[in-house]
Every structure is written in structure tokens, then in C-alpha cells.
N, C-alpha and C positions, 0 to 999 in steps of 0.2 A: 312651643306650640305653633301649629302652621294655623293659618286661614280658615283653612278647610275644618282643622280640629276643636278649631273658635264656633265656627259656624254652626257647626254640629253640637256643641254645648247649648252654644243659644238656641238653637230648635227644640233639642229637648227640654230644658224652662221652660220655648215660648208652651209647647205640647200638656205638660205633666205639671208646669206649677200653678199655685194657687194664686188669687187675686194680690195677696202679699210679695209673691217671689215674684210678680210680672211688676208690680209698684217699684219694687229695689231696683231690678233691671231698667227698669225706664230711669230712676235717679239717679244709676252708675251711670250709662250711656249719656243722658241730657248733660250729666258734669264731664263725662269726657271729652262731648263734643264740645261746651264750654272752654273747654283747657284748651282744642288746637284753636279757637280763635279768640283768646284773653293769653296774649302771649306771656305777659306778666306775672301771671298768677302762677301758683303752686298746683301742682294733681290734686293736693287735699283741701285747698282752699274751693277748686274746683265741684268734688267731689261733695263737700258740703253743702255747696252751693251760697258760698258766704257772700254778704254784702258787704264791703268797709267803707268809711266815709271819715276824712279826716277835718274836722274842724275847731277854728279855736283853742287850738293846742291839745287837743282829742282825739282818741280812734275808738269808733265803734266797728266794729263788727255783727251781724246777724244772720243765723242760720235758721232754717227751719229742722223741727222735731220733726224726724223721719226716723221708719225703723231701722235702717241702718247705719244712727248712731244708739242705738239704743240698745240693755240690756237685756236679759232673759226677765225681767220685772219691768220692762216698757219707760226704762228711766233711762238718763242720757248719763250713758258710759262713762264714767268718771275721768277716763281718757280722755274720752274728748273732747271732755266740759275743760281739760290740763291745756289741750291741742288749740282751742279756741281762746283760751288765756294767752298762748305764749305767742299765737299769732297777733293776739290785739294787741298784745304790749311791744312783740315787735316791729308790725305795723307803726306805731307810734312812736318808738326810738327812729324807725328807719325816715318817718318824713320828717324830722327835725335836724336830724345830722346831714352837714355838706354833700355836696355828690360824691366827694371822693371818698366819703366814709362810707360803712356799715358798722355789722353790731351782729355779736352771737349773745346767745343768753349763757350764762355762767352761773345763774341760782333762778330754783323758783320756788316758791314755798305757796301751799294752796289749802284754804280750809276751804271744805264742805262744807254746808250750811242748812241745806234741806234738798229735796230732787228733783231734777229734773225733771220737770211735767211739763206739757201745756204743747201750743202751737208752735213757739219760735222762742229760744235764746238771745240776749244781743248782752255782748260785752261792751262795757264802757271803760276810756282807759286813762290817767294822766300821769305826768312826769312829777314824781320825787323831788330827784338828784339828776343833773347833768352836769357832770365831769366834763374835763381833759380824756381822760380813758375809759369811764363807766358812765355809766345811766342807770336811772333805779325806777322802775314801776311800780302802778297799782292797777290792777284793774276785778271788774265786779262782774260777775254774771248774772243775769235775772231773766226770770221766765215772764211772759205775756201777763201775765197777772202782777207784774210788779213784782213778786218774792224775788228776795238776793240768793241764789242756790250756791253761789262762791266769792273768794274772795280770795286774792292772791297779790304777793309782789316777787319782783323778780328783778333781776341786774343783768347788764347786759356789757360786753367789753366791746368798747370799738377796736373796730380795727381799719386799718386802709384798703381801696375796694380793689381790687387786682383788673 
């Protein structure tokens, strides 16, 4: 898609959408500008607009509830309530292990709990097991009210960072 054929998308939105389509638009744009200068981050971490904070052997995460993580029922996508798990708990393998390591995830297993509502998300996350070659998470999701809407762990294999 050129420029030109971008531009002409977005005018028609800015034209023809509703209060809702000019809201997303503004949250894609503000996380994409975010992503060219948080060299760091991921497009999605971006996109979400996540915060992480590592302490005390910890990583949280938190996102705001926006419509577009949300479902056709205004609840947060079970995706990426999955997406915001896998990031916290990799977050939290990745600030523990040397520089010269990383870590992919190689299991995650995730129960639902209740949905998605409210203002903002924030996972909380801590370490298991830390191996020689694996790590093992936990981490919990909970909405602004306090309810725990998930619960997951997951493993992760180091590997050497190329």
C-alpha cells in the first residue's frame, strides 16, 4: 500500500466514522508513534499501550480497556488477555536471566476466570522454577476492581542471545 493509499484510508475514517472508529484510530496512531521512539518495545506491546515495571523479583504489566482489545460483548479478547500473560511472564524471565541469555515460551496453559471489564488490566507475575535451561511462571490477571479474570503458568527455554 503506498502513502498516498494510506492517506486516503485515513481520510475516509477521519470523514465517515463514528466517535468509536476516530477513538481506535487515535489508539493505533498514539501506539505506533510510541513504537518509533521506545526502541525496545514490541508493535504490540505498543499498540496496547502497556506499562511494565520490574520489581523485587516481579513484572507487572498494565494496559488500558480499549475497544480494540475487546470483543463483539465489550470483554477483553481472551487473546489478549493469553498476549498480556505471555508478555508479563516473559518480561520477568527476560530481566532475571544474564545478558547473554533469552527465553522463548514452550508452554502456557491459562484458565479463565471471570471477564474482562472495567478500566485497565495489570498482570502480576513471579518465578516458579529457574533452571539451567528452563524457567517456569505464574502470572494473574486482574481488572481495576480487584477480580482475578486469569490465571496462568507457563515455561520458557533459554536460549543464548545471538
Amino acid at each position: 500500500m503506498t502513502k498516498e493509499e494510506l492517506l486516503q484510508m485515513t481520510k475516509e475514517i477521519l470523514q465517515v466514522g463514528d466517535d468509536e472508529n476516530l477513538y481506535v484510530l487515535q489508539l493505533l496512531l498514539s501506539g505506533l508513534k510510541r513504537k518509533q521512539y521506545h526502541e525496545k518495545g514490541s508493535y504490540i506491546g505498543a499498540l496496547l499501550h502497556a506499562e511494565g515495571e520490574f520489581k523485587d523479583n516481579h513484572f507487572t504489566i498494565k494496559i488500558p480497556n480499549t475497544p480494540i482489545i475487546q470483543n463483539s460483548l465489550q470483554i477483553v479478547h481472551g487473546g489478549i488477555t493469553a498476549t498480556l500473560l505471555d508478555s508479563a511472564m516473559g518480561g520477568l524471565v527476560h530481566h532475571v536471566l544474564p545478558p547473554d541469555k533469552t527465553a522463548v515460551t514452550t508452554e502456557i496453559k491459562i484458565n479463565y476466570v471471570a471477564p474482562g471489564v472495567g478500566k485497565e488490566l495489570t498482570c502480576t507475575t513471579n518465578i516458579i522454577h529457574k533452571g539451567n535451561k528452563t524457567v517456569v511462571t505464574e502470572g494473574k490477571v486482574f481488572r481495576d476492581d480487584g477480580t482475578l479474570i486469569a490465571h496462568s503458568t507457563a515455561s520458557f527455554f533459554i536460549i543464548n542471545r545471538s
